[in-house]
C-alpha positions in Angstrom: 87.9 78.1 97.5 88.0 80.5 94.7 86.3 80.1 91.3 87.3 82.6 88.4 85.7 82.7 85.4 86.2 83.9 82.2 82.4 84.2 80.5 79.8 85.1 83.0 76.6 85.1 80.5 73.2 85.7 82.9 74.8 85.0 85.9 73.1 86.1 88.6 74.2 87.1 92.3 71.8 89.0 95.2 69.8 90.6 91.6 73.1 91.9 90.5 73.8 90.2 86.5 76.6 90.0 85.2 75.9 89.7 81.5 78.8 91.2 79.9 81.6 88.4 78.6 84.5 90.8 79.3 84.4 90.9 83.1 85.8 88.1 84.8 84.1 87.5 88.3 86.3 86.4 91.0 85.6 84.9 94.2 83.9 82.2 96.7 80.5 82.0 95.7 78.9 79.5 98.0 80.0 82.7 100.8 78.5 85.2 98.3 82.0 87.0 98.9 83.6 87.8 95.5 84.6 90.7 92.9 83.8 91.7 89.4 87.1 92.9 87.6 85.8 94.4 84.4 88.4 94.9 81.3 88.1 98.8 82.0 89.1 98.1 85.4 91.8 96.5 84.4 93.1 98.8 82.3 92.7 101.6 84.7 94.1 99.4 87.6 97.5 99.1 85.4 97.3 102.7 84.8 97.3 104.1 88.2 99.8 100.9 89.2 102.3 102.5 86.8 102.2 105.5 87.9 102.5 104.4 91.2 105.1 102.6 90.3 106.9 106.2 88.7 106.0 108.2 91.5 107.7 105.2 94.2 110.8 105.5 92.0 111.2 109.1 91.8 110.6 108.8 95.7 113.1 106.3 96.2 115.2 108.5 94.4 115.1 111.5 96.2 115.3 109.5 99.8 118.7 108.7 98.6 119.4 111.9 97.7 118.1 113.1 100.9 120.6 110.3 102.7 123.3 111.7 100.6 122.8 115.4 101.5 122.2 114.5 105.0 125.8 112.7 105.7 127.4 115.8 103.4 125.6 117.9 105.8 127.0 116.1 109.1 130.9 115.8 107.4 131.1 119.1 105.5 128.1 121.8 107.0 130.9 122.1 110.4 133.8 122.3 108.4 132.3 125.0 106.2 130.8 126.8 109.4 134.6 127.4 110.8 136.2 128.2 107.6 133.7 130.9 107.4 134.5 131.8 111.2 131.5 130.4 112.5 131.5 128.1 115.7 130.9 125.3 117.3 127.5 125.8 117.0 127.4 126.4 113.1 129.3 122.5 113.6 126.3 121.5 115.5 123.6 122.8 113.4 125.3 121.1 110.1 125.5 117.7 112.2 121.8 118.1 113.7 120.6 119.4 110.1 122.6 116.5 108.5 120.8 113.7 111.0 117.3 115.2 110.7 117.8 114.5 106.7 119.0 111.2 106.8 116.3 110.5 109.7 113.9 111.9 107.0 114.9 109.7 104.0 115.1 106.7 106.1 111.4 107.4 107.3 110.2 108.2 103.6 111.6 104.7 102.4 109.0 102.3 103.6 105.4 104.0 102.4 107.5 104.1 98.8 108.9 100.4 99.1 105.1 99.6 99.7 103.8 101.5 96.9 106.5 99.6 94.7 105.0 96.4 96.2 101.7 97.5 95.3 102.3 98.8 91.8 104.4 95.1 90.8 101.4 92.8 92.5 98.9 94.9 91.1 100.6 93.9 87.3 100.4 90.0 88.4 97.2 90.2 89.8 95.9 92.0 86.1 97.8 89.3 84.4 96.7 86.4 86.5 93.1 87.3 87.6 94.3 86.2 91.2 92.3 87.2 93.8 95.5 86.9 96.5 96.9 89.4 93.8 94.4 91.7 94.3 94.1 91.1 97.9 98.6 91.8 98.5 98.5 94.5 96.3 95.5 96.7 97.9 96.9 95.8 101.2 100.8 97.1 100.3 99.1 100.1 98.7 96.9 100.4 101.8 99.7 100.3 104.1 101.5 103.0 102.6 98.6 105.5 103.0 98.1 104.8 106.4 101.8 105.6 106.7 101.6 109.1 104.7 98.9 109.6 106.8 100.0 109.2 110.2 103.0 111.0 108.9 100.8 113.9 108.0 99.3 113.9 111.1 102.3 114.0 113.2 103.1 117.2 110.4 100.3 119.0 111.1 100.8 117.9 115.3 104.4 119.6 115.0 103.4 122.8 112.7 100.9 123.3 115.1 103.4 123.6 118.4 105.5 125.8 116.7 103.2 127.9 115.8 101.8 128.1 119.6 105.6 128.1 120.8 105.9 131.4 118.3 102.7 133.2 119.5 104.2 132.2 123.2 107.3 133.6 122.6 106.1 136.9 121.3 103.7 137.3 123.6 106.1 137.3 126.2 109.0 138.9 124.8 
C-alpha cells in the first residue's frame, strides 16, 4: 500500500524528521520502505529529465541519420568505387561500411528509446507524486546505462584486439 502525503509536520521515521511542509514523503510505512521527494528535487529531477529528453532526441536523430548514410553507403559507395576505377573490392568495402552503420544506428536506438521513456515518466511521476512513476522511470533510465555500458565495454574489448593485432602485425612483419 502506498501513502503520500502532502504536509509531513514532525514526522518521525528511524530518528530521521521530516519537518519541512514542502517535501512530500512517499511510500509503505508499516515496511519502513519509502522516499522523501523534496520540491528541489523535483525541480532538479525535471531538469535533468529534459535534458535527457534533448539529448535522446538528438540521439534518435542521428541513428536515423546514421541508417540513412549506411543504405547510401551499401547502394552508392560500389557504384562510386568503379566509376572511379576501383574494384570489386572498393564495392565490398561501401556495402560492409554501409551494414556496419546501419548495424550501428539500429544498436544506438534502444538505450535512447529508454532514456525517452525515462525522461516522459520522470514528468508524470513529478506531476503525480507516484511512486510507480518514480519506480518506471529510474528503471528505463537504468536500463539504458547498463546498455551504454556494456556497449562501452565491448568498445574498449575491440580497441583493445586491434591494438594487439597491430603490435602483432608489426612485430612480425
Amino acid at each position: 500500500m502506498v501513502h503520500i502525503s502532502k504536509n509531513m509536520d514532525n514526522y518521525n521515521q528511524s530518528g530521521y524528521g521530516y519537518e519541512q511542509s514542502d517535501r512530500t514523503v512517499v511510500g509503505d510505512f508499516r515496511e519502513k520502505e519509502f522516499i522523501v521527494v523534496s520540491n528541489r528535487a523535483k525541480n532538479t529531477l525535471a531538469s535533468i529529465s529534459k535534458w535527457v529528453k534533448f539529448l535522446a532526441i538528438l540521439g534518435i536523430i542521428g541513428c536515423a541519420f546514421l541508417i540513412i548514410v549506411g543504405i547510401g553507403a551499401m547502394l552508392f559507395g560500389g557504384l562510386i568505387g568503379s566509376k572511379l576505377g576501383g574494384g570489386e573490392v572498393e564495392a565490398v568495402l561501401g556495402a560492409s561500411t554501409g551494414l556496419i552503420y546501419i548495424i550501428l544506428g539500429i544498436i544506438y536506438i534502444y538505450p535512447l528509446i529508454k532514456m525517452l521513456n525515462y525522461a516522459n515518466k520522470m514528468k508524470t511521476a513529478i506531476m503525480s507524486d507516484s511512486q510507480i512513476k518514480y519506480e518506471q522511470a529510474l528503471a528505463n533510465f537504468n536500463t539504458a546505462v547498463k546498455f551504454w555500458g556494456v556497449l562501452a565495454i565491448i568498445g574498449l574489448i575491440i580497441w583493445g584486439l586491434i591494438l594487439i593485432f597491430t603490435i602483432l602485425g608489426f612485430a612480425l612483419f
